[in-house]
VEXKEZA-886012 format. One record per residue (C-alpha): residue number from 1; residue in three letters; chain; x, y, z. Coordinates in steps of 0.001 Angstrom, whole numbers, padded with zeros to 6 digits, always signed. Layout:
BEGIN
- n	res	chain	u	v	w
- NUM	ALA	A	X	Y	Z
...
! end
This chain:
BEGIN
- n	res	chain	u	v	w
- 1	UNK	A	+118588	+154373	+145788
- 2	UNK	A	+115129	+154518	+146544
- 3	UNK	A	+114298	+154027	+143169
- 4	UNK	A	+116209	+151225	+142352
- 5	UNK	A	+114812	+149431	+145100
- 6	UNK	A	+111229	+150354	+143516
- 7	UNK	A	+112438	+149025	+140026
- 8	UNK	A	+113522	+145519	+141630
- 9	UNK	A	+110178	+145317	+144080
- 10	UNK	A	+108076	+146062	+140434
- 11	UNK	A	+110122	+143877	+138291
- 12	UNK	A	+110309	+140868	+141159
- 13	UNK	A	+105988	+141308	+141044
- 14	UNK	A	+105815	+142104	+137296
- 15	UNK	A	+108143	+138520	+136781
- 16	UNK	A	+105932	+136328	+139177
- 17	UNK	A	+102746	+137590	+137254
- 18	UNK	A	+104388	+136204	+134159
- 19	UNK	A	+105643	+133269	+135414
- 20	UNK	A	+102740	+131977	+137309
- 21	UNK	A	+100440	+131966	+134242
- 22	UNK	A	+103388	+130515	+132368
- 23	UNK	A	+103486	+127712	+135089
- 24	UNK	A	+099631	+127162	+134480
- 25	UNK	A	+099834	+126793	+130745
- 26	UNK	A	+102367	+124274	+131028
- 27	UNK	A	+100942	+122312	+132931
- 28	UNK	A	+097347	+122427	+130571
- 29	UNK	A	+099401	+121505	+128033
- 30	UNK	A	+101089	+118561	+129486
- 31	UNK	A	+097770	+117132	+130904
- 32	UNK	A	+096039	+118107	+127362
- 33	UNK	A	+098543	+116460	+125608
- 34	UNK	A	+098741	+113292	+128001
- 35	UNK	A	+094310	+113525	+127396
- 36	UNK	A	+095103	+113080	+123806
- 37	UNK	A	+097226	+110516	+123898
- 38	UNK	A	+095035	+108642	+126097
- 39	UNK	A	+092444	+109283	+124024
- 40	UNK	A	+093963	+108319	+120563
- 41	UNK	A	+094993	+104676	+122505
- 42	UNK	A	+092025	+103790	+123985
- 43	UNK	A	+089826	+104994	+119968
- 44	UNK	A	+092841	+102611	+118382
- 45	UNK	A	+092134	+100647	+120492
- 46	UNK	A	+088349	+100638	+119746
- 47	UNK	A	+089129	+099913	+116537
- 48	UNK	A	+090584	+096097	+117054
- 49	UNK	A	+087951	+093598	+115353
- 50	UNK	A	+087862	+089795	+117252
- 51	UNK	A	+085125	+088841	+115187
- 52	UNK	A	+087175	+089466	+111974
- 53	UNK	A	+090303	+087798	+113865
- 54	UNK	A	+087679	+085109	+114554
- 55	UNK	A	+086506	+085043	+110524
- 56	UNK	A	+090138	+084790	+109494
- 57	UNK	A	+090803	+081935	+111654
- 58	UNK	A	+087557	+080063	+110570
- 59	UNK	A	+088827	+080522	+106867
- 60	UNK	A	+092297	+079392	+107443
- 61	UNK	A	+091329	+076090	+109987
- 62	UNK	A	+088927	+074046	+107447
- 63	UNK	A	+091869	+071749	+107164
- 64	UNK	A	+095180	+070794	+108018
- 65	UNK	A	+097857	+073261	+106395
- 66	UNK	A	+101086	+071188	+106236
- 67	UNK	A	+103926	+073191	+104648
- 68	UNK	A	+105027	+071868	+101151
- 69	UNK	A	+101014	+071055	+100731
- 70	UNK	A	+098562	+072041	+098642
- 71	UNK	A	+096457	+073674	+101951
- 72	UNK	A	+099347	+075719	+102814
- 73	UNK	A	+099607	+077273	+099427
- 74	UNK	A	+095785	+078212	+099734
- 75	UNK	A	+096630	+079649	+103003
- 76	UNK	A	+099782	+081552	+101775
- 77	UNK	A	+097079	+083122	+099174
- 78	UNK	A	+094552	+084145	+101374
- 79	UNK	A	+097235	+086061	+103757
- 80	UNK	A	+098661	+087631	+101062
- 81	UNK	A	+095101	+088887	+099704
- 82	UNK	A	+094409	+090154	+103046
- 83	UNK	A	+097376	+091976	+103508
- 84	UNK	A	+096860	+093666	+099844
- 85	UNK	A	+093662	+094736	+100740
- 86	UNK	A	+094965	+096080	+103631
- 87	UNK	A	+097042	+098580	+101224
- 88	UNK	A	+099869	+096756	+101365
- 89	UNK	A	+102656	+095423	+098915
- 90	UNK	A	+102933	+091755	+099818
- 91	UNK	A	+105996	+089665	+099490
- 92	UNK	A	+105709	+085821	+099147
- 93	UNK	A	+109920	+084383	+100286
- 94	UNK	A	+110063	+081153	+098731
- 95	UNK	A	+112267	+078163	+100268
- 96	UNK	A	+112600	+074530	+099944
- 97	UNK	A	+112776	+072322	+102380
- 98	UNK	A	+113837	+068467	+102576
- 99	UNK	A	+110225	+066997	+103245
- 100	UNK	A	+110155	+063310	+105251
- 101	UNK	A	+107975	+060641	+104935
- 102	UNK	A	+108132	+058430	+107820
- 103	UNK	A	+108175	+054738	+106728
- 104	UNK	A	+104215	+052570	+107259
- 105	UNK	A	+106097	+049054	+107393
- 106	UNK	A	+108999	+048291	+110053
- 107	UNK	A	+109733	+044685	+110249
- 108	UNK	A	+112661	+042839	+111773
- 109	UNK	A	+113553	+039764	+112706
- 110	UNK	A	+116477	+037887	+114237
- 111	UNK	A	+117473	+034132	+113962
- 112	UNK	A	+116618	+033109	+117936
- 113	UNK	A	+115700	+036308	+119153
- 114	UNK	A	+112600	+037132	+120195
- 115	UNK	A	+112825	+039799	+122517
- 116	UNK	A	+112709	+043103	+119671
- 117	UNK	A	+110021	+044949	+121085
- 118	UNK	A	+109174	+048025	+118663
- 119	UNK	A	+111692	+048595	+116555
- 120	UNK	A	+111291	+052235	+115427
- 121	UNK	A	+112634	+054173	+112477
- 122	UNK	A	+114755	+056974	+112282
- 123	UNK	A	+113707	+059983	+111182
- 124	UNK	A	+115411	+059824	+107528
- 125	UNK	A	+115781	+056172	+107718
- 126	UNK	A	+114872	+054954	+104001
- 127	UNK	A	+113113	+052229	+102768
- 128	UNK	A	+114823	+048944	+101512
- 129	UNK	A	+114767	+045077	+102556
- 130	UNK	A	+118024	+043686	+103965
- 131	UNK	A	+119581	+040169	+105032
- 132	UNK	A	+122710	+039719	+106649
- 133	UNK	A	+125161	+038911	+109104
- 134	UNK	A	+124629	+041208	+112718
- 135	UNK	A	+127975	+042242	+113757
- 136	UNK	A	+128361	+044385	+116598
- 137	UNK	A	+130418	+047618	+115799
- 138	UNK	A	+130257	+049719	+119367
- 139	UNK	A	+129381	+053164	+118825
- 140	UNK	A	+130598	+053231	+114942
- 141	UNK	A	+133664	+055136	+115132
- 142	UNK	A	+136035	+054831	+112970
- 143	UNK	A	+138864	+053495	+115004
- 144	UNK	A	+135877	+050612	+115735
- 145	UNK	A	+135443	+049865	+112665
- 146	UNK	A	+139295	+049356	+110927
- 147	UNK	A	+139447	+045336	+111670
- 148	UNK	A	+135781	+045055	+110526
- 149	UNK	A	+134478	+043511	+107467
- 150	UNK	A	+131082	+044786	+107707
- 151	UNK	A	+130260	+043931	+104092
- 152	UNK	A	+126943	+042972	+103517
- 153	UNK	A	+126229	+042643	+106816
- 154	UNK	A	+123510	+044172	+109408
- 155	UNK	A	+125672	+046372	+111924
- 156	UNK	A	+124804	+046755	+115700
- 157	UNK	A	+125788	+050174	+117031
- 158	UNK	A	+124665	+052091	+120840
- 159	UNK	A	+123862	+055644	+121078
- 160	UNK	A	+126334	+058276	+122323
- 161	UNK	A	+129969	+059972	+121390
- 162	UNK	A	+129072	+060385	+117702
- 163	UNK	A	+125659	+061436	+115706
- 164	UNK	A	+123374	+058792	+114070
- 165	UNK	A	+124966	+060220	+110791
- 166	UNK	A	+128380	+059942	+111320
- 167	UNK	A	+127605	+056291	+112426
- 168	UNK	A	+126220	+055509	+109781
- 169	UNK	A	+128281	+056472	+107266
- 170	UNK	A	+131189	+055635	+108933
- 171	UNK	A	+129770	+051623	+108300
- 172	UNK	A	+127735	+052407	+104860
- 173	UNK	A	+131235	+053765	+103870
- 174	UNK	A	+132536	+049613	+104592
- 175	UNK	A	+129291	+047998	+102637
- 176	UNK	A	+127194	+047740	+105631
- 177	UNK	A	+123802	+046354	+104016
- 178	UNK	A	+121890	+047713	+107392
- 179	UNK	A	+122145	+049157	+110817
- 180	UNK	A	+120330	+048057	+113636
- 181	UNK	A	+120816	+051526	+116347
- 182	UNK	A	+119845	+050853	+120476
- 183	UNK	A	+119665	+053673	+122853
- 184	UNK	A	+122516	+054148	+125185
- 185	UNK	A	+119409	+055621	+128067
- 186	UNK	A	+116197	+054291	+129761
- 187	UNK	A	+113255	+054978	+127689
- 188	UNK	A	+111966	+056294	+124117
- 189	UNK	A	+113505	+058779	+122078
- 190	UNK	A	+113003	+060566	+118437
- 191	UNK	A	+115994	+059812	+116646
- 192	UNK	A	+116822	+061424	+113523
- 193	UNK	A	+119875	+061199	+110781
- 194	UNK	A	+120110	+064892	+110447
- 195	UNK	A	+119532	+064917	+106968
- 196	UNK	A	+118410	+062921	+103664
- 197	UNK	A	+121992	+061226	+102388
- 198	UNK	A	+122217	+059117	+099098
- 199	UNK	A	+124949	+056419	+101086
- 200	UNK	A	+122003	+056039	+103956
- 201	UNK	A	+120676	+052332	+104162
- 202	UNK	A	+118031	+051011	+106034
- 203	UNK	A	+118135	+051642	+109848
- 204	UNK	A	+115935	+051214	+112949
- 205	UNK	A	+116037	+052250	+116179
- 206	UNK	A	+115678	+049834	+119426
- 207	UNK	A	+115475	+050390	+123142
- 208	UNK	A	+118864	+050009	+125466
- 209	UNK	A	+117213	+047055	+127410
- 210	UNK	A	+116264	+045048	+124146
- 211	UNK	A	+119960	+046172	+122422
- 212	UNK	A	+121785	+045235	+125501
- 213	UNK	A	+119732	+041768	+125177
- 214	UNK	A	+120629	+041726	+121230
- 215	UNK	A	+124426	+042478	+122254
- 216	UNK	A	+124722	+039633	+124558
- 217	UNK	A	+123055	+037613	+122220
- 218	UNK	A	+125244	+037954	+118766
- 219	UNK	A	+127429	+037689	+121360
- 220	UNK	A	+126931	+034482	+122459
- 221	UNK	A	+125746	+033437	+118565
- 222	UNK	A	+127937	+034922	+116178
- 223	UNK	A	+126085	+033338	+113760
- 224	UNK	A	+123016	+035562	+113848
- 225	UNK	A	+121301	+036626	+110650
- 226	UNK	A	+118835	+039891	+110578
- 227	UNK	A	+116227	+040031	+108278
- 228	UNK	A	+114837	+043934	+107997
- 229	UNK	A	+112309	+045660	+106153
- 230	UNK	A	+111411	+049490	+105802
- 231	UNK	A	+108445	+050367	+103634
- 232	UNK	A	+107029	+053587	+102777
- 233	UNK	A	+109897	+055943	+104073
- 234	UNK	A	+110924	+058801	+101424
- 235	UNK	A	+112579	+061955	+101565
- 236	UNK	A	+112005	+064673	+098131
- 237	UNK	A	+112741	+068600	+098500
- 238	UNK	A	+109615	+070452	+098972
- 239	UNK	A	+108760	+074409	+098956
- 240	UNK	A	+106929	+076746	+101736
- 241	UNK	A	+106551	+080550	+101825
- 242	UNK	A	+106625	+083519	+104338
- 243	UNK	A	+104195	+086041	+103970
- 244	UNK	A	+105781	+089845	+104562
- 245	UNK	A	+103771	+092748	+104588
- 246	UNK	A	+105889	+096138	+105599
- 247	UNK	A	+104970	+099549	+106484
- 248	UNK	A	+107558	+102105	+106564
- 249	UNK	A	+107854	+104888	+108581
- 250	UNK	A	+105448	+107788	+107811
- 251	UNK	A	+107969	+110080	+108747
- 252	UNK	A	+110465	+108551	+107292
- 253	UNK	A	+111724	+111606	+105254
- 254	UNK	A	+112079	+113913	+108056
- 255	UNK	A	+115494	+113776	+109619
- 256	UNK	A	+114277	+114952	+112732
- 257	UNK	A	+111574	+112528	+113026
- 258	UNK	A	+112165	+109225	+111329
- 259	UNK	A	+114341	+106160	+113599
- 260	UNK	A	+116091	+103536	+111837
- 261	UNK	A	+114764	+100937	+113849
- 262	UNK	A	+112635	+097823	+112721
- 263	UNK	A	+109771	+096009	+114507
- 264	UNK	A	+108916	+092615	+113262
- 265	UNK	A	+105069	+091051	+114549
- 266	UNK	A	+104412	+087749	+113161
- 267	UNK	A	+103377	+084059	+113474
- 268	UNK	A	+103301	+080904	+112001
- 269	UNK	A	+100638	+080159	+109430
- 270	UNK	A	+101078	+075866	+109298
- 271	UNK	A	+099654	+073399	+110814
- 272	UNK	A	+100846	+069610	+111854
- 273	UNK	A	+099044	+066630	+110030
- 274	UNK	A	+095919	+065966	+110935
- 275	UNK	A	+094989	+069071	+113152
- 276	UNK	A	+093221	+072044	+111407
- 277	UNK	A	+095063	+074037	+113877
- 278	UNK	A	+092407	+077154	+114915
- 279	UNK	A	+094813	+078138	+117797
- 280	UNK	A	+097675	+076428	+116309
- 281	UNK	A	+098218	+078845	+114929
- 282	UNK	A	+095521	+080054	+112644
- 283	UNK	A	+095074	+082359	+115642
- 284	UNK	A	+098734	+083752	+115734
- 285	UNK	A	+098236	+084304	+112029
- 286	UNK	A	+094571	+085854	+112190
- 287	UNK	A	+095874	+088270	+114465
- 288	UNK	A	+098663	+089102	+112872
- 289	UNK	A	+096453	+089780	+109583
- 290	UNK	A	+094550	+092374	+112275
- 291	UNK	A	+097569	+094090	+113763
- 292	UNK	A	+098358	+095131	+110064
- 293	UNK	A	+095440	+096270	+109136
- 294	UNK	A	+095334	+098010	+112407
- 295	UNK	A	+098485	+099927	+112028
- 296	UNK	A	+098548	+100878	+108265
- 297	UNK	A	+096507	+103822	+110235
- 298	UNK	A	+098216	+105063	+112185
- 299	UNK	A	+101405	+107051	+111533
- 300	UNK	A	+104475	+106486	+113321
- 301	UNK	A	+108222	+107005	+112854
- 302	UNK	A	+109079	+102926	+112786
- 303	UNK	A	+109241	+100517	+109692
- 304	UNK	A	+106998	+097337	+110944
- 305	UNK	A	+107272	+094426	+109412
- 306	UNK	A	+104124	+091942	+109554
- 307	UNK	A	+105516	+088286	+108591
- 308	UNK	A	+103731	+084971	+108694
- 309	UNK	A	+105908	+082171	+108475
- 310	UNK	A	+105719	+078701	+106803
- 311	UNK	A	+107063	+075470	+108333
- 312	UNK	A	+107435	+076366	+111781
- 313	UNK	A	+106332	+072640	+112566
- 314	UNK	A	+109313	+071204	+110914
- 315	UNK	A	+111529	+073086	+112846
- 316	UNK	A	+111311	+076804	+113091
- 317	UNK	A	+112260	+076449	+108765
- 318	UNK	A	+110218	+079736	+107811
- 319	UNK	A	+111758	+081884	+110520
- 320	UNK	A	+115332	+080577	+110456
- 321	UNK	A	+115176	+081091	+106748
- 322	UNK	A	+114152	+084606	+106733
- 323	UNK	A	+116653	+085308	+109778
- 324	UNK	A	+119409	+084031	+107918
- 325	UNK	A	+118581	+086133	+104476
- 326	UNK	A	+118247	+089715	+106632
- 327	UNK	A	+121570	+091879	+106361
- 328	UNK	A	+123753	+092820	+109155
- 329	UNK	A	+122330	+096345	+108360
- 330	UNK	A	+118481	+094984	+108836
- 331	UNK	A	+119750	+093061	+111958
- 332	UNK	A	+121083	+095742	+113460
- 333	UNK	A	+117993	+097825	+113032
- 334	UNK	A	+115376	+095380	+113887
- 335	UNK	A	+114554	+096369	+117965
- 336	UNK	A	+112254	+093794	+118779
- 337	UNK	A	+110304	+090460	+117614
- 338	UNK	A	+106502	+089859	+118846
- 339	UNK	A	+106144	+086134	+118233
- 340	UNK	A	+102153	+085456	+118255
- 341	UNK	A	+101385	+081253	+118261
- 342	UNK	A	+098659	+079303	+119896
- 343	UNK	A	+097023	+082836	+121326
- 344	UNK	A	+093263	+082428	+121228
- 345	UNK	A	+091894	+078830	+122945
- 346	UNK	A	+089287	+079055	+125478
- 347	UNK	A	+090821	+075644	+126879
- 348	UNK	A	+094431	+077373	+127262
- 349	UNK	A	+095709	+078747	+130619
- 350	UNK	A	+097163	+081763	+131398
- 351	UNK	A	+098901	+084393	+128644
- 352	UNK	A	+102342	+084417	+129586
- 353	UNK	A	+105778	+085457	+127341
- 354	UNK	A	+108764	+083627	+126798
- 355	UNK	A	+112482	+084508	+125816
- 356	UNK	A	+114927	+081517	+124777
- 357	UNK	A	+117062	+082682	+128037
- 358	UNK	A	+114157	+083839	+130456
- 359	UNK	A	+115411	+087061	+130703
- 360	UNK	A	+113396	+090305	+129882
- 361	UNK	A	+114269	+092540	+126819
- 362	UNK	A	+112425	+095492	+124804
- 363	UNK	A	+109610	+092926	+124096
- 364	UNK	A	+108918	+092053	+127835
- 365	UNK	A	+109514	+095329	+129350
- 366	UNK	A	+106453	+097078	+126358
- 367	UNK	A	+104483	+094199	+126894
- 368	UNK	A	+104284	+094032	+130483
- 369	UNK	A	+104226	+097922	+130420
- 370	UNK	A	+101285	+097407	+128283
- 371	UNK	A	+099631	+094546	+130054
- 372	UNK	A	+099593	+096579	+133932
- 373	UNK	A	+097804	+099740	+131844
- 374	UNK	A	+095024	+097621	+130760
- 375	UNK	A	+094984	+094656	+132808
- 376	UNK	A	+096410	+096288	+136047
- 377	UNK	A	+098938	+093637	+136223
- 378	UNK	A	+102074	+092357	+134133
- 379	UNK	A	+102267	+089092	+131914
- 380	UNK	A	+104319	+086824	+133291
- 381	UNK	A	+107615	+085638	+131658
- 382	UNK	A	+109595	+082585	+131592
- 383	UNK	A	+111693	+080644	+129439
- 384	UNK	A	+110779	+079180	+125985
- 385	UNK	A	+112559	+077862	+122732
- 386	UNK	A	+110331	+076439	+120399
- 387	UNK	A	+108712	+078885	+118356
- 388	UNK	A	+109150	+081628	+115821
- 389	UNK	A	+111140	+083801	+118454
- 390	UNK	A	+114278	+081855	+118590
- 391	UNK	A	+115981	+082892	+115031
- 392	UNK	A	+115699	+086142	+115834
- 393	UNK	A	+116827	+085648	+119862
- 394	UNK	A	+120026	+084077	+118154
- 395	UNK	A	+121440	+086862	+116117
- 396	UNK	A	+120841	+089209	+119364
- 397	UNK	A	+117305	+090361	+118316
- 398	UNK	A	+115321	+090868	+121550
- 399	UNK	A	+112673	+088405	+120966
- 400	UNK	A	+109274	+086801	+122843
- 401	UNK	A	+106836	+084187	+122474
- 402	UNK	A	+103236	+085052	+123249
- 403	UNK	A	+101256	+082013	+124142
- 404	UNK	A	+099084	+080725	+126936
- 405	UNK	A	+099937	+078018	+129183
- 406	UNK	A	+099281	+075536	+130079
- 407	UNK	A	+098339	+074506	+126530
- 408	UNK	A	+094667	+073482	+125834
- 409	UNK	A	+094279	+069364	+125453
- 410	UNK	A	+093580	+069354	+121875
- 411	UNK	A	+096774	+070528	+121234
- 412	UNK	A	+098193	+069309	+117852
- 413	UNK	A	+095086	+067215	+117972
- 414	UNK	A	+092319	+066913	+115391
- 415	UNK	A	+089689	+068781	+117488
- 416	UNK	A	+091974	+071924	+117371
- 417	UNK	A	+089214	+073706	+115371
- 418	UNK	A	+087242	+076961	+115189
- 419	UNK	A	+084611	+076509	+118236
- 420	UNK	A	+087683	+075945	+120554
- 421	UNK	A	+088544	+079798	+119948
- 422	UNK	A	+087982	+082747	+122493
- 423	UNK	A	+087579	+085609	+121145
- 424	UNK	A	+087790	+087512	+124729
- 425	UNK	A	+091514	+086176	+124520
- 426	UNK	A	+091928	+087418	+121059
- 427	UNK	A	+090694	+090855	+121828
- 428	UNK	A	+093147	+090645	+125051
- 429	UNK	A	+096054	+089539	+123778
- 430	UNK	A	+095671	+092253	+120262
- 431	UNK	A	+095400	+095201	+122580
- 432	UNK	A	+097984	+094305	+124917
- 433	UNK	A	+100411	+093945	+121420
- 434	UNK	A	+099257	+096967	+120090
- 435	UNK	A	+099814	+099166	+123060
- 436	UNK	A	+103347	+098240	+123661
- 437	UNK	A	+104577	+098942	+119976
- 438	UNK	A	+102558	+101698	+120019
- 439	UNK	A	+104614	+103011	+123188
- 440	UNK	A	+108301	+102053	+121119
- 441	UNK	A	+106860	+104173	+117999
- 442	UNK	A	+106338	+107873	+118154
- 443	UNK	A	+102543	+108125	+116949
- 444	UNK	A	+102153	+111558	+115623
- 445	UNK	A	+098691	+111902	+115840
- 446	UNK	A	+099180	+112299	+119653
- 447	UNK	A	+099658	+116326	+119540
- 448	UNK	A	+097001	+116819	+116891
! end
């Protein structure tokens, strides 16, 4: 008995030698390990380059880069030869794109009326010279329309109920020669048909108060002839381009290792007529071109795809278009969308994120994680729907905008060029991306 007891006092002291060490080395290890990672982050980090972000913006702002122009094919080039430098195989998606020219001549006239104001065209109104009859025809629907004989004549119609479209070819489809369109609201608004049509005619657009008048008047003159003139309007199918650069996983043939998941990092590379567009978004695109260059380093167990897209001024067209050709399979595996436009002017506000529903998702929650580690406090985030982001936030892609707000004056302006450009907001804004993919992806230099 007395030896027993011996055997458990020995083993009891022999077992807390062992496991106090054992308690030690753990701990070393977790803090050595949590020293390296800190350590690879903050030498990555390092390794982010504003003055080349700053050089790639200079090269792509020298001029306006419309999409479907000449400048935006020079631009597609030069992102592609960066990101082949970079070690990359680059893929140029084509699409086309029904390009708009808005009309320079808008004239209209009307036998004893002289209250038209500004008549304005329609975006997709075409070009033609009309007389006629003006006959009023409500709001153009159908039922409207049965008693009518609207041939050859210049139809009145209000906003509301029905699209500009179905208006008017609901009265092209009678032999309307032209359409004269008032708002059904207080104030200016951009009207568009949708689309180019073949059965369009010409159409303008006027205010409620001066359509009300114009009602009233027909009204009281049934006799009223129009005389209306659209010059310069066309519509022709043109072509843009996204820009994809992909890395896939380094990993990616260990079972153990390798996720199935997809990051996509990209921005818009066009510009609006007449604004070189340095922040907007030569920036976006600049540091997109970095972030790739950046991460073809480092080794991680995520594909990331680095995408600049064309025509993002005409609508979100690049994006939507690539967004529509990804598989479920590819939808289902891409985790999260950083959306880079209008991220480097000195003018600009505050960098904040937005998500089309002003909720936070993977993107918010990295970034912001990101954003209190090296800023000691976490980028705002509200709601947003007008950029690159929005495609992807539609098909259930957790998606955000990066951007600074309030937005710098020259925005969309012709002095949005080069000397407007912080590169203390570049560098910011780059790290603060970096970091929070960098914390989705498993980086495996972070035990070596």
């Amino acid at each position: 008995m007395k030896n027993t007891i011996y055997k458990i006092v020995i083993t009891a002291i022999i077992g807390l030698c062992v496991i106090a060490p054992i308690a030690t080395f753990a701990t070393f290890y977790t803090n050595s390990q949590d020293e390296k990672s800190t350590n690879f982050e903050t030498k990555i980090l390092q390794t982010i380059d504003d003055d080349l972000m700053y050089k790639h913006i200079k090269s792509l702002s020298k001029v306006p880069r419309v999409a479907g122009t000449k400048q935006e094919d020079e631009a597609v080039d030069y992102i592609k030869k960066q990101f082949n430098s970079y070690g990359y195989k680059t893929e140029v998606q084509t699409f086309t794109f029904n390009d708009y020219t808005a009309p320079h001549t808008i004239e209209l006239t009307l036998d004893g009326f002289i209250q038209i104001g500004d008549p304005r065209a329609l975006e997709y109104s075409v070009s033609g010279h009309v007389t006629g009859k003006v006959i009023s025809a409500g709001l153009g629907k159908v039922d409207e329309l049965q008693h009518l004989d609207l041939t050859g004549k210049i139809v009145l119609m209000k906003r509301g109920e029905i699209s500009f479209k179905e208006k008017m070819l609901n009265v092209a489809a009678k032999g309307a020669a032209g359409v004269i369109f008032y708002n059904n609201a207080p104030g200016d608004i951009l009207a568009s048909l949708g689309e180019a049509h073949d059965s369009f005619i010409p159409a303008v657009l006027l205010t409620q108060t001066v359509g009300d008048n114009l009602l009233k008047h027909i009204n009281q003159n049934p006799e009223t002839h129009a005389s209306l003139t659209i010059e310069g309007a066309k519509s022709n199918k043109n072509t843009s381009h996204n820009v994809i650069a992909t890395i896939k996983p380094s990993n990616q043939n260990s079972k153990t290792h390798a996720t199935h998941d997809i990051i996509v990092i990209g921005a818009h590379h066009d510009s609006v007529a007449g604004a070189p567009g340095a922040n907007d978004n030569a920036s976006g695109t600049a540091m997109t071109l970095e972030l790739a260059r950046i991460f073809q380093t480092i080794p991680s167990d995520t594909e990331i795809r680095f995408i600049t897209f064309g025509a993002e001024e005409l609508g979100l067209l690049g994006s939507n278009y690539y967004v529509d050709h990804l598989t479920d399979k590819e939808i289902s595996r891409i985790v999260a969308n950083f959306n880079l436009d209008m991220v480097g002017s000195k003018d600009a506000g505050k960098l904040i994120l937005q998500t089309v529903d002003d909720k936070p998702n993977l993107v918010t929650e990295l970034t912001q994680a990101a954003s209190t580690q090296l800023n000691g406090k976490p980028t705002p985030v509200n709601q947003g729907d007008s950029s690159d982001h929005v495609p992807f936030a539609k098909v259930g892609i957790p998606a955000a905008l990066f951007i600074h707000n309030p937005a710098e004056p020259w925005y969309h302006k012709p002095e949005d060029k080069i000397d407007k450009i912080s590169k203390v907001k570049l560098q910011d804004v780059a790290e603060i991306v970096t970091l929070a993919v960098m914390n989705q992806t498993r980086i495996e230099h972070y035990a070596k």
